[in-house]
C-alpha positions in Angstrom: -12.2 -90.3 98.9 -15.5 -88.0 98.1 -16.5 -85.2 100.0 -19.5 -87.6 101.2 -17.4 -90.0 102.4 -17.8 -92.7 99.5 -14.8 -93.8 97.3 -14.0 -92.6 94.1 -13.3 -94.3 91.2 -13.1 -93.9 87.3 -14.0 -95.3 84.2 -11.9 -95.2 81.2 -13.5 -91.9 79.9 -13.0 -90.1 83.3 -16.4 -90.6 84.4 -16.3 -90.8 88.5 -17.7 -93.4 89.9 -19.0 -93.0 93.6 -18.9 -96.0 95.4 -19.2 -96.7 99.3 -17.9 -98.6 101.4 -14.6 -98.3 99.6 -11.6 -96.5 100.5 -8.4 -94.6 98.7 -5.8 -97.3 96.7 -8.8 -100.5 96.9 -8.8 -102.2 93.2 -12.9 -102.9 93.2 -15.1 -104.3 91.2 -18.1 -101.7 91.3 -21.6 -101.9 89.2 -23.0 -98.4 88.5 -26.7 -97.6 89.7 -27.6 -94.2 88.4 -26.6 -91.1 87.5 -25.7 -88.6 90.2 -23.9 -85.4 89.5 -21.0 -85.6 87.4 -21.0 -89.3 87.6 -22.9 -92.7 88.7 -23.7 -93.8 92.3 -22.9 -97.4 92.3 -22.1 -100.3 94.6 -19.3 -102.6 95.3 -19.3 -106.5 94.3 -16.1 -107.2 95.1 -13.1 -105.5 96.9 -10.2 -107.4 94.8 -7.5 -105.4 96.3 -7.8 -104.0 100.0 -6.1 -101.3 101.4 -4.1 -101.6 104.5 -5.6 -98.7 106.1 -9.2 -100.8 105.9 -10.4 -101.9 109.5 -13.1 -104.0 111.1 -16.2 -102.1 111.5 -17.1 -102.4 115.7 -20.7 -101.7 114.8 -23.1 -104.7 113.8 -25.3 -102.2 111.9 -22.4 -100.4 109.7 -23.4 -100.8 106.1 -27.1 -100.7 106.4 -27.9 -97.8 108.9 -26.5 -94.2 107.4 -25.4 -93.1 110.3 -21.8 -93.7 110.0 -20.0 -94.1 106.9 -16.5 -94.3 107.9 -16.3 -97.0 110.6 -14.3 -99.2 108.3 -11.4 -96.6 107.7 -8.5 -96.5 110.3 -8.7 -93.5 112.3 -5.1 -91.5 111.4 -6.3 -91.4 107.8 -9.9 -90.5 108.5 -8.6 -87.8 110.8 -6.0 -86.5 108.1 -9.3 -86.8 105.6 -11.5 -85.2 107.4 -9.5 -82.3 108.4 -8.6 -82.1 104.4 -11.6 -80.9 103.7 -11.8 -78.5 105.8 -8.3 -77.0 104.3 -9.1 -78.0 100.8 -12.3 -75.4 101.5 -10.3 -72.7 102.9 -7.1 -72.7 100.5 -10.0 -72.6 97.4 -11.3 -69.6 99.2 -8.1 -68.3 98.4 -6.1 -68.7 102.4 -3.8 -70.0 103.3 -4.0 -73.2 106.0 -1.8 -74.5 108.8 -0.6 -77.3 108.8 -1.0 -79.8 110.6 -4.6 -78.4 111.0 -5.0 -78.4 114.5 -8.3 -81.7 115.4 -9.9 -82.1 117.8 -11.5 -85.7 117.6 -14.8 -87.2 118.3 -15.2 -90.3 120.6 -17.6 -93.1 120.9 -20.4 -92.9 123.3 -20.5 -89.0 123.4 -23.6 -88.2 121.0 -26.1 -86.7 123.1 -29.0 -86.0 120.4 -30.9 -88.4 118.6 -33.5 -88.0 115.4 -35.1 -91.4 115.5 -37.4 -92.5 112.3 -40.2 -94.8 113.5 -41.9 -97.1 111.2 -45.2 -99.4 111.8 -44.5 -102.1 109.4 -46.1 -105.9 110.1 -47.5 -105.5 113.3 -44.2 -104.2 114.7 -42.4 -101.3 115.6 -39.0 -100.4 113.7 -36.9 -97.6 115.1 -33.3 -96.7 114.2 -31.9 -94.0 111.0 -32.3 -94.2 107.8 -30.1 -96.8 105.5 -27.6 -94.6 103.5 -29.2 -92.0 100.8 -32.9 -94.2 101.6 -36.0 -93.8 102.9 -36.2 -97.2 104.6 -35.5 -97.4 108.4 -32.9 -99.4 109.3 -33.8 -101.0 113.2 -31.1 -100.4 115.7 -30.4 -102.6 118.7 -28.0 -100.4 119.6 -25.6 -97.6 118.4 -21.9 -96.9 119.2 -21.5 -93.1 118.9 -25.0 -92.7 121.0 -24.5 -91.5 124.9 -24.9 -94.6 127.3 -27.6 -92.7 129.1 -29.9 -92.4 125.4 -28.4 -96.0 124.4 -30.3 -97.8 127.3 -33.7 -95.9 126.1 -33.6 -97.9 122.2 -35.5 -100.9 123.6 -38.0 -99.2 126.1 -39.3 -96.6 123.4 -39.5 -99.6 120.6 -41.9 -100.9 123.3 -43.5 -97.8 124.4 -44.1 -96.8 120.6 -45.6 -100.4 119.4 -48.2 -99.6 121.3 -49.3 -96.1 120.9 -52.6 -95.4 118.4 -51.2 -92.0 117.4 -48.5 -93.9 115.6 -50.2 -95.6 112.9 -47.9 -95.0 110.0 -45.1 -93.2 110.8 -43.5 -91.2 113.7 -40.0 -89.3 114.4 -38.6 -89.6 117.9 -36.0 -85.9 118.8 -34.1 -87.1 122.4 -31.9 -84.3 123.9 -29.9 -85.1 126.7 -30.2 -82.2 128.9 -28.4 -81.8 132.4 -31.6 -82.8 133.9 -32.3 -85.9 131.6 -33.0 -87.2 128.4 -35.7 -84.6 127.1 -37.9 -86.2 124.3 -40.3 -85.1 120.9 -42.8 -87.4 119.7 -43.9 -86.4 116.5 -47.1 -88.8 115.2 -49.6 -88.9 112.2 -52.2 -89.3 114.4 -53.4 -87.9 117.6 -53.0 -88.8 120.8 -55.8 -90.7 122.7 -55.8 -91.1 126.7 -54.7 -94.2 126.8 -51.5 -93.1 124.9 -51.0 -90.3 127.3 -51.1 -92.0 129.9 -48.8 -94.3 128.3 -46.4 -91.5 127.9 -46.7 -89.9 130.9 -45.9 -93.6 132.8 -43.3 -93.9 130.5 -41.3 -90.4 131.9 -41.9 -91.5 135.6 -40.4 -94.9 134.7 -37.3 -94.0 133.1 -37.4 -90.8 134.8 -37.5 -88.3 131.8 -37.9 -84.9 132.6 -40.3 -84.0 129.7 -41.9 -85.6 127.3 -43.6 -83.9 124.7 -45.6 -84.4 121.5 -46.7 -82.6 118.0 -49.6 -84.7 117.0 -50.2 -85.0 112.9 -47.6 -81.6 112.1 -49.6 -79.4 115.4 -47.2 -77.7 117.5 -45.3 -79.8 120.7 -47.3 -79.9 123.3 -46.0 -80.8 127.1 -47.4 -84.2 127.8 -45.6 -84.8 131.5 -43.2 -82.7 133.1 -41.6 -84.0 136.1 -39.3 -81.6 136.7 -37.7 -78.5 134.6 -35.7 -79.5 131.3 -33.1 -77.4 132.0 -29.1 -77.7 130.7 -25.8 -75.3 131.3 -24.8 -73.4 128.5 -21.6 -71.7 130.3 -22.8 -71.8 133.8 -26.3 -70.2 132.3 -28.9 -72.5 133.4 -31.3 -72.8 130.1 -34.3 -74.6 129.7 -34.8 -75.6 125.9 -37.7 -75.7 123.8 -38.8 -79.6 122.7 -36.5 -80.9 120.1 -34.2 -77.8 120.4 -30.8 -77.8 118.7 -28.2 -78.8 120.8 -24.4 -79.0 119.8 -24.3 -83.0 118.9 -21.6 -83.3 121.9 -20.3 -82.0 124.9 -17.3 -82.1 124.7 -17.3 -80.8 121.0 -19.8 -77.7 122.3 -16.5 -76.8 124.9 -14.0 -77.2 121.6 -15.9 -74.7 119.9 -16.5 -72.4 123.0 -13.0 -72.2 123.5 -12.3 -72.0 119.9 -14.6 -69.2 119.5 -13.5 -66.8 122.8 -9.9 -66.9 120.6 -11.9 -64.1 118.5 -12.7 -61.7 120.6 -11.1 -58.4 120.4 -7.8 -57.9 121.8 -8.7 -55.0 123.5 -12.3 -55.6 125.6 -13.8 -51.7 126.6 -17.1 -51.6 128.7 -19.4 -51.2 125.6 -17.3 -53.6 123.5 -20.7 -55.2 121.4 -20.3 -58.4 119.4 -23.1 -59.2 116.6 -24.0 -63.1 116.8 -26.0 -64.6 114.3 -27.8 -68.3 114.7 -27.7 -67.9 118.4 -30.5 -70.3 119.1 -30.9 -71.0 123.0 -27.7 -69.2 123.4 -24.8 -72.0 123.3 -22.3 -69.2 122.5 -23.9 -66.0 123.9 -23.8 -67.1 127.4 -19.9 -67.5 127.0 -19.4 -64.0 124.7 -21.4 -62.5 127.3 -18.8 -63.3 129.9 -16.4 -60.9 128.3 -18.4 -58.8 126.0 -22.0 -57.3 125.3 -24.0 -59.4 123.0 -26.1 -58.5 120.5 -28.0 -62.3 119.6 -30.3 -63.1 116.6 -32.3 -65.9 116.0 -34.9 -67.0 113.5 -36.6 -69.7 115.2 -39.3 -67.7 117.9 -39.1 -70.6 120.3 -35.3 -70.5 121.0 -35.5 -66.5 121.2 -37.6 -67.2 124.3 -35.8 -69.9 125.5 -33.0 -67.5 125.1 -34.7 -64.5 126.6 -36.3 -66.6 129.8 -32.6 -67.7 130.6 -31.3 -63.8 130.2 -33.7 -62.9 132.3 -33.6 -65.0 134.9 -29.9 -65.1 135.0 -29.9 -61.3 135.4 -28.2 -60.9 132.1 -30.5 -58.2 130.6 -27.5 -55.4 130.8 -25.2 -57.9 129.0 -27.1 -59.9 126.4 -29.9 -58.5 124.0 -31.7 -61.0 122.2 -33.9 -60.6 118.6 -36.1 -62.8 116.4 -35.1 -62.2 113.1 -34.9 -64.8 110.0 -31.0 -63.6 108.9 -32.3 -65.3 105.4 -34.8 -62.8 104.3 -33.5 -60.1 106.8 -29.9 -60.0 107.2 -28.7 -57.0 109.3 -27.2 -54.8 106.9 -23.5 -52.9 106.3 -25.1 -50.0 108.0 -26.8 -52.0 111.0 -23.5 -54.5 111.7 -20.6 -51.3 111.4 -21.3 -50.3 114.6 -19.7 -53.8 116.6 -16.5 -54.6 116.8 -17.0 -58.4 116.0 -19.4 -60.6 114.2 -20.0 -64.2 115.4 -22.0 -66.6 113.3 -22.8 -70.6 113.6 -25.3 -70.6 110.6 -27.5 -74.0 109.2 -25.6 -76.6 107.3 -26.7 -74.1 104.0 -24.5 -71.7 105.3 -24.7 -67.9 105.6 -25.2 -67.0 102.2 -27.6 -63.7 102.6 -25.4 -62.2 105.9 -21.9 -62.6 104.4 -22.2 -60.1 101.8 -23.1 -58.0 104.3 -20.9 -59.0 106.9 -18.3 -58.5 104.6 -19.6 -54.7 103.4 -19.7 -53.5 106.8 -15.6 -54.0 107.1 -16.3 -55.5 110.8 -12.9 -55.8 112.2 -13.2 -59.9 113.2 -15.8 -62.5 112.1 -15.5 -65.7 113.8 -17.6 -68.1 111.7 -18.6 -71.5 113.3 -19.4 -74.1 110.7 -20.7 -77.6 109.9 -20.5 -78.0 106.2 -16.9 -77.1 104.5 -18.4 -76.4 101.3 -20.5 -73.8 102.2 -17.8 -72.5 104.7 -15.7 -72.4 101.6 -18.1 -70.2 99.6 -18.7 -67.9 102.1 -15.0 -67.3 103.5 -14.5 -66.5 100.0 -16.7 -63.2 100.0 -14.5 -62.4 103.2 -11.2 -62.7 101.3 -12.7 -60.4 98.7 -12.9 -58.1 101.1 -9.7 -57.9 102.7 -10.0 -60.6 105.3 -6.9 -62.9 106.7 -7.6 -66.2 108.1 -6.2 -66.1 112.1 -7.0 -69.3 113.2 -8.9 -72.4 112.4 -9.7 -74.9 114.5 -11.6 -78.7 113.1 -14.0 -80.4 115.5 -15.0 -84.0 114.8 -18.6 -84.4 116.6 -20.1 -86.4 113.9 -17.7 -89.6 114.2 -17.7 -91.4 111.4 -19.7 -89.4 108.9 -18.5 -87.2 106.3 -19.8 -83.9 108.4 -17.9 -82.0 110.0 -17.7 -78.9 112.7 -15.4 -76.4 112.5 -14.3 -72.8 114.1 -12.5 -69.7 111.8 -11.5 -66.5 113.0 -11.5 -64.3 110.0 -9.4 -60.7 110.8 -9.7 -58.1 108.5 -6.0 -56.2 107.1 
């Protein structure tokens, strides 16, 4: 099984052949498409031989819709896959890996953030995901990894959206489910009129949304209705975040990596014990470092720093948490700048933390905990930390993105 969750098969020259929908030890009959990499994406005609670890798909939409890729795979060996590639990453960064590697695993029903593409196509509405590696839109009914609470919102918005003006193309749709309701981004190619404000605005009271907000034609969101304050709990912190914030995809998998995480901390905690974190965003980590140790927070994106800031402030936090606005990309704090704390934690984009780590790794900081959602790059970057002397402590996998090929993980690098 490839990395992106499609089966692998060979021709008689060694040429891989990438084929979804398949899984390990299937005899398939498979018709290459195109050249992709090293090999040829191609599709299946016929599965001739099936493996026994193949499974019913509970999802009417698996196959079209890219969302999941996995659904047909029993879930002991997509578990033992899935954590593999996390450990295949590590031990080719040169560590060595526990095993078993301790899982924690995702559930149905738990997603609580939703990108929606919207296509006007015909007179009607479509909204869903996109079909795998497409552009089209595949139109969703319903989805089985999606929170109940955003579930029951699919066919309302289909409605809603058919018949706003500002959508005369294209749209995307960003629902967070906040403690205080599902918080939603409209993004349109067009702007809005009154009519579809008012639409919007009777849309929140009826489904009782908290905010609803909009970026017309690429402008920046603006607050369309607010019935009350979009707020969540990020460790008892009480943060409001900005429209279309990033959110950890599930609860429960945000409280997996918190835990995970607080493992790093020194072992012995002083009054001015100061811990670097880098990718705070709203502060789904600092609020829960902060609890033990003062944190130093960087972020690149201006609107979380507020977010972040507002909720420090008003949580009387000040003497505990500083936060910055800093892109860690063309500014990463240097050797000089990170010696000075006795921990580093970072929870970087999905292209990892290529510009920090070297200097991360320079400064000689006594523990980096390094939250991740993309083995490969976790895999390139732990292996500047073991060229500098750093041991792998603990690593913990988190599956929030059932089904897919992607997932979360936690690693608390020690250095000596």
């Amino acid at each position: 099984m490839g990395s992106e969750g499609d089966g692998v098969g060979r021709l008689a020259d060694g040429t891989p052949l990438y084929v979804p929908l398949t899984l390990p030890g299937e005899q398939v009959m498979a018709r290459p498409l195109r050249s992709i990499g090293d090999g040829w994406a191609s599709e299946a005609e016929a599965i001739e031989e099936r493996s026994e670890a193949r499974v019913e798909p509970p999802c009417r939409h698996f196959g079209r819709c890219g969302g999941c890729v996995l659904q047909h795979w029993r879930d002991a060996e997509y578990r033992t896959w899935k954590a593999g590639l996390l450990s295949f990453a590590l031990r080719q960064a040169g560590f060595d890996v526990p095993e078993p590697l301790p899982f924690h695993p995702g559930l149905p029903g738990e997603r609580r953030r939703i990108d929606f593409a919207v296509r006007r196509a015909g007179g009607r509405i479509i909204l869903g995901l996109h079909g795998p590696r497409s552009a089209e839109v595949i139109d969703l009914t319903d989805c089985l990894v999606l929170h109940p609470a955003l579930m029951a919102l699919i066919t309302p918005l289909r409605s809603l959206l058919s018949g706003l003006r500002a959508v005369k193309r294209e749209a995307s749709l960003v629902v967070n489910l906040l403690d205080s309701g599902p918080d939603m981004l409209l993004r349109t190619d067009a702007v809005l009129n009154l009519d579809d404000r008012n639409a919007l605005t009777a849309f929140a009271h009826r489904y009782d949304l908290p905010r609803i907000s909009c970026a017309e034609a690429g402008a920046a969101p603006e607050t369309i209705c607010m019935l009350r304050p979009p707020v969540t709990s990020l460790s008892g912190v009480t943060v409001r975040p900005p429209p279309g914030a990033f959110l950890q995809a599930t609860a429960a998998g945000e409280a997996a990596i918190v835990q995970a995480v607080l493992q790093g901390l020194p072992a012995r905690i002083f009054n001015k014990t100061r811990v670097a974190e880098l990718y705070s965003g709203c502060g789904t980590l600092t609020f829960a470092l902060a609890a033990a140790v003062r944190v130093s927070a960087f972020e690149g994106d201006a609107v979380a720093v507020a977010a972040l800031k507002q909720a420090v402030n008003q949580g009387g936090l000040s003497g505990r948490i500083e936060a910055t606005h800093r892109d860690l990309a063309r500014q990463p704090l240097s050797a000089k700048e990170l010696a000075g704390f006795a921990g580093v934690v970072l929870d970087p984009p999905h292209a990892g933390a290529a510009a920090p780590i070297g200097q991360i790794a320079a400064a000689g900081v006594p523990v980096v905990v390094y939250v991740n959602c993309n083995p490969a790059t976790l895999g390139r970057d732990a292996r500047v930390l073991r060229g500098a002397g750093y041991r792998l402590e603990h690593v913990q996998a988190i599956d929030q993105f059932l089904w897919s090929a992607r997932l979360e993980s936690v690693c608390i690098f020690r250095r000596g």
